[in-house]
N, C-alpha and C positions, 0 to 999 in steps of 0.2 A: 561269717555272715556278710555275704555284698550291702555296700554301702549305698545308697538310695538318694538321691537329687531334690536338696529339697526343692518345696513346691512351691513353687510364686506365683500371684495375682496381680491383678492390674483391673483397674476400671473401664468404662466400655469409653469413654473419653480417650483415653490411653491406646485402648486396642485398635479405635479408627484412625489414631495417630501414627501407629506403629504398620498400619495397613499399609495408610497414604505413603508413607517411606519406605515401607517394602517393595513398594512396583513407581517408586520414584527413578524421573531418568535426568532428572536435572538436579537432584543434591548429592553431595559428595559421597563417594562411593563406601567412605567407613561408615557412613551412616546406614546407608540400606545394609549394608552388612549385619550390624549391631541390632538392628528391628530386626531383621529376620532372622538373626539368633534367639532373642526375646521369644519371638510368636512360636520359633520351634519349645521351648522352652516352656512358653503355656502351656502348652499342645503335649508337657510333658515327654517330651522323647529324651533318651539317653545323653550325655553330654559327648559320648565317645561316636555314637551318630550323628549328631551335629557340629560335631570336626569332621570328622570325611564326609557329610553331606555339602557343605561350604569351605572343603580346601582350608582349613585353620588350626589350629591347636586348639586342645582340651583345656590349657590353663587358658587362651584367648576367651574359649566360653562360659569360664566360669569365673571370670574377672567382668564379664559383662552382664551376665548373672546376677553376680554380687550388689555390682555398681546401680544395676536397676532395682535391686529390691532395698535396698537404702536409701536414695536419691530421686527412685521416681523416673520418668522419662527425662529429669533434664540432666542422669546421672549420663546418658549415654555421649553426650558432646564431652569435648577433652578439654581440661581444665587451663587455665591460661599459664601461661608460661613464658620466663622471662627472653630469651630469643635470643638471637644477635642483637647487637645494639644499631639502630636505626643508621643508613650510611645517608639517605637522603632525605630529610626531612621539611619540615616546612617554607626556614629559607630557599631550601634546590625548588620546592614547588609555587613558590610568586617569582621564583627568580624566570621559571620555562615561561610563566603568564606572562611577565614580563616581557620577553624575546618574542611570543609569539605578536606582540605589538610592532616590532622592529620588522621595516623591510625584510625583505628572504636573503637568502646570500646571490650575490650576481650566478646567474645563469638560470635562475628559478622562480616562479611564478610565486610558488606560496612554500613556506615550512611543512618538513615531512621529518620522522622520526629520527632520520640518521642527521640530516642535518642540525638540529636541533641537539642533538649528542654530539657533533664536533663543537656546536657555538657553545653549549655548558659544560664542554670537556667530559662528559657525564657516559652510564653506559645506554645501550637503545634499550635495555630492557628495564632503566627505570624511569627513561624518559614515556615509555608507552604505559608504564604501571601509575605513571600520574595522570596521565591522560586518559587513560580509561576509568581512574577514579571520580576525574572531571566533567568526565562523557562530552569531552572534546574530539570529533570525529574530523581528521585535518584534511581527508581526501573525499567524503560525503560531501555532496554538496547539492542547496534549494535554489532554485530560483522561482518569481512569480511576475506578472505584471502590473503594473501600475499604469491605473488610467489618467491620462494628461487630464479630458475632461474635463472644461470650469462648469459643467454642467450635469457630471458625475452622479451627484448623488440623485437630484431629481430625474434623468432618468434612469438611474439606478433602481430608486423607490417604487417608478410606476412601474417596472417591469417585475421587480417583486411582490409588490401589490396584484398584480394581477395571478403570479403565481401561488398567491398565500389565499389571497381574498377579491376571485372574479366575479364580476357584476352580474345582477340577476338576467338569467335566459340568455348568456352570452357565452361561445366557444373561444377558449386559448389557446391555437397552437403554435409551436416552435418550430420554424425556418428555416431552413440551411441547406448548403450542398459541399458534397466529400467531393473535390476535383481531384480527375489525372489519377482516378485507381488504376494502377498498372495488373497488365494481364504478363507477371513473370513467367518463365519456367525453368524449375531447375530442378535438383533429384532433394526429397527430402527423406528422411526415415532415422534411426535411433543407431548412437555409438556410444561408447564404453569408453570413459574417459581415463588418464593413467590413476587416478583416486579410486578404479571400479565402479565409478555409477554410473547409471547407465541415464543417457540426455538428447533431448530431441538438436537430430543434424541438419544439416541441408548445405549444400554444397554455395561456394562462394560465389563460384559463375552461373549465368545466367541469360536467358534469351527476353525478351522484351518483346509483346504480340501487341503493344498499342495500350490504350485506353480507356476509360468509362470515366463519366459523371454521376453521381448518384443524386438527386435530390431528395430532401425529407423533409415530412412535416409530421410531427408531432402534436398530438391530442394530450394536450397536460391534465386536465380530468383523468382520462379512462388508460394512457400509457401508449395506445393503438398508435403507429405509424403508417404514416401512406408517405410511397416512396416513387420513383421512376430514374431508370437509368437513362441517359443522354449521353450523345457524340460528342455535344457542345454543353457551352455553357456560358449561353447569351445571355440577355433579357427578355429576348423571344422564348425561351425555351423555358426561363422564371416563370414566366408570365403562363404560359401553356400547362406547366405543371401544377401553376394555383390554380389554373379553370378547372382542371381536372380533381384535385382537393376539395373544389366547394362542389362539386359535383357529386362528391361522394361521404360530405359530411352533412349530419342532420339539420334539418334549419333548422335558424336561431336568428334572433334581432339583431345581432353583435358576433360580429366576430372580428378579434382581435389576434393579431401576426407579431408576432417576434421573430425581429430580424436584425441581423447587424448592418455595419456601415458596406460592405463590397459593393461595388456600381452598379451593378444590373440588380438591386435591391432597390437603389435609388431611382428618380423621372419615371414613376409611375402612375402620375400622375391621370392622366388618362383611363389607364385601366383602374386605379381609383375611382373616379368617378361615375365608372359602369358599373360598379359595384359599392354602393354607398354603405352597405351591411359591414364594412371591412373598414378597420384601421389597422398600420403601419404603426409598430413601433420600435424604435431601432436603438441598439443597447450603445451605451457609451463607447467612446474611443479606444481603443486597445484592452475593448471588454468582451470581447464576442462569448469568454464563458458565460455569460448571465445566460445564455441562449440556449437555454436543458436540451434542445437537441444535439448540442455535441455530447452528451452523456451519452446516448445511444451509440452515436457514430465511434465511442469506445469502446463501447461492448462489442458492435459488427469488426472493429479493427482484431479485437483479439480474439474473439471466437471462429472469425470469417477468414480473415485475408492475412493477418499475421502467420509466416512460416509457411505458406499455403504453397502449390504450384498450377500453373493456371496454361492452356497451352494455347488459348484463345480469348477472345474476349468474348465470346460466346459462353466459355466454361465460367469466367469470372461473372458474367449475369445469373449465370444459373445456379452458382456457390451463392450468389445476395439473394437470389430469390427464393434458394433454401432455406436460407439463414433465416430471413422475413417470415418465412410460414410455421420457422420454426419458433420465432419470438413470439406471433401472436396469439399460440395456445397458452401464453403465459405473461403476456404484458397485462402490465400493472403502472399504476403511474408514479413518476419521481418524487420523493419529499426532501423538498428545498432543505438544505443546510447552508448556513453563511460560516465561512470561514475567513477569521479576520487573520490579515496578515499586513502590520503598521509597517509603511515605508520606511519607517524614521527609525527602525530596530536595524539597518546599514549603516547608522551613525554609532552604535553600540559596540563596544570592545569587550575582547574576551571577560576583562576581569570585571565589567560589568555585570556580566552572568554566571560569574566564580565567587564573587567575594558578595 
């Protein structure tokens, strides 16, 4: 008489566990293996089908079989084991914290894997097995700016104040212009790199048809931009592009402009005063992000003109003024987030963030 597999269960806890590892693509690969030995196993099938259905031996399936119906799902991880005995341990790992303190060696800006294995005599593959324990990335690199401004935070505050909490029956919008968008041309289209993937190309060279200016103003309420492309990019043509903005924005008592420090923002004194509805307010010194409308001019940068080929600056007006009719079946307005980033974290050393 054939011999018959016994029967094993499992909980429904168990079985969405054993699911989520079965069509897992980020945990180690004995793993998914072992669940979906398991789920064949529920499911009852043969044990001699489920070695030639998963390339494995029969004793493999029935050692993991076993292992779950005594142990449970946490029979199927491998039990610890004594190893080799450790070659670097925690002296070699303050000794790299260490070093990474110490100038680079002459001829180099900063410490990189190999060199860092001739300074600890050590090998590069356990110099990077510490560092990636670390989540020390030695070639990543942040930068941000810091506004000099002794007068930073207040008008820091009123420009976010008006973003967070705008006064009654008054319109906010954001200011700015993209200069000097070049109208490239070059060939762009998709190659096949030696790894087989396939990745957006475009060739290195390149013809140059001239320029545009864009300007923008941003409606921080409703998301809506009103835009105009310019030759220049005077004070005449600021000035021109705001007549045309209040011209096409609803009345209101107030309305208030955010704008940064560039000169043809400033001495406008004048056109201020024919327009008394309007205040000027200008973000701090080496702050122009406060000004949400370069959030947009990001989006236009990568959806628009990043990788693009242009053969005119005719085409490059009419690539923005697709792009524009295509944002505003869908604009929606920004929601401020502040992101703190302390200057004084460049005074900080590695093993202040390790230890």
């Amino acid at each position: 008489m054939p011999r018959r597999a016994p029967v094993i269960s499992c909980t429904s806890e168990d079985m969405a566990t054993l699911t989520q590892w079965s069509r897992s693509r980020t945990m180690e690969a004995r793993i998914v293996d072992r669940a979906e030995i398991i789920m064949r196993c529920l499911k009852g099938e043969p044990v001699k089908d489920i070695a030639e259905a998963l390339a494995t031996r029969a004793n493999t399936v029935i050692k993991w079989r076993d292992r779950f119906t005594r142990e449970g799902i946490g029979g199927l991880f491998d039990r610890p084991r004594t190893g080799k005995p450790r070659q670097y341990g925690d002296e070699f790992r303050n000794e790299l914290l260490a070093t990474l303190e110490l100038p680079p060696p002459p001829g180099q800006a900063q410490w990189d894997g190999p060199s860092l294995a001739r300074q600890l005599n050590a090998s590069k593959d356990a110099v990077w097995r510490v560092l990636r324990k670390e989540r020390i990335c030695l070639s990543r690199q942040r930068s941000w700016c810091v506004s000099t401004d002794p007068e930073f935070a207040a008008k820091a505050a009123d420009i976010i104040g008006l973003y967070l909490n705008p006064p009654l029956n008054a319109l906010v919008i954001s200011v700015d212009e993209k200069p000097s968008i070049q109208a490239l041309e070059r060939r762009t289209g998709y190659v096949q790199t030696t790894s087989g993937k396939i990745v957006r190309g475009y060739k290195s060279t390149y013809k140059r048809h001239g320029t545009l200016n864009l300007f923008a103003a941003l409606e921080v309420a409703t998301g809506i931009v009103h835009t105009q492309t310019t030759a220049k990019k005077r004070r005449v043509e600021f000035l021109e592009f705001m007549e045309d903005v209040l011209s096409d924005l609803p009345s209101a008592e107030e309305i208030h402009v955010i704008v940064d420090n560039y000169c043809i923002h400033k001495k406008c004194d004048a056109w201020l005063a024919e327009h008394p509805q309007v205040t000027f307010h200008y973000t701090p010194t080496s702050a122009s992000w406060l000004d949400m409308v370069e959030i947009w001019f990001g989006i236009l940068s990568r959806k628009a003109l990043r990788g693009a080929s242009f053969r005119s600056t005719e085409e490059l007006r009419t690539a923005i003024e697709a792009f524009i009719a295509a944002y505003e079946q869908t604009a929606k307005p920004f929601v401020w987030r502040k992101r703190e980033v302390a200057g004084s974290q460049l005074r900080n050393t590695i093993r202040n963030f390790c230890n």
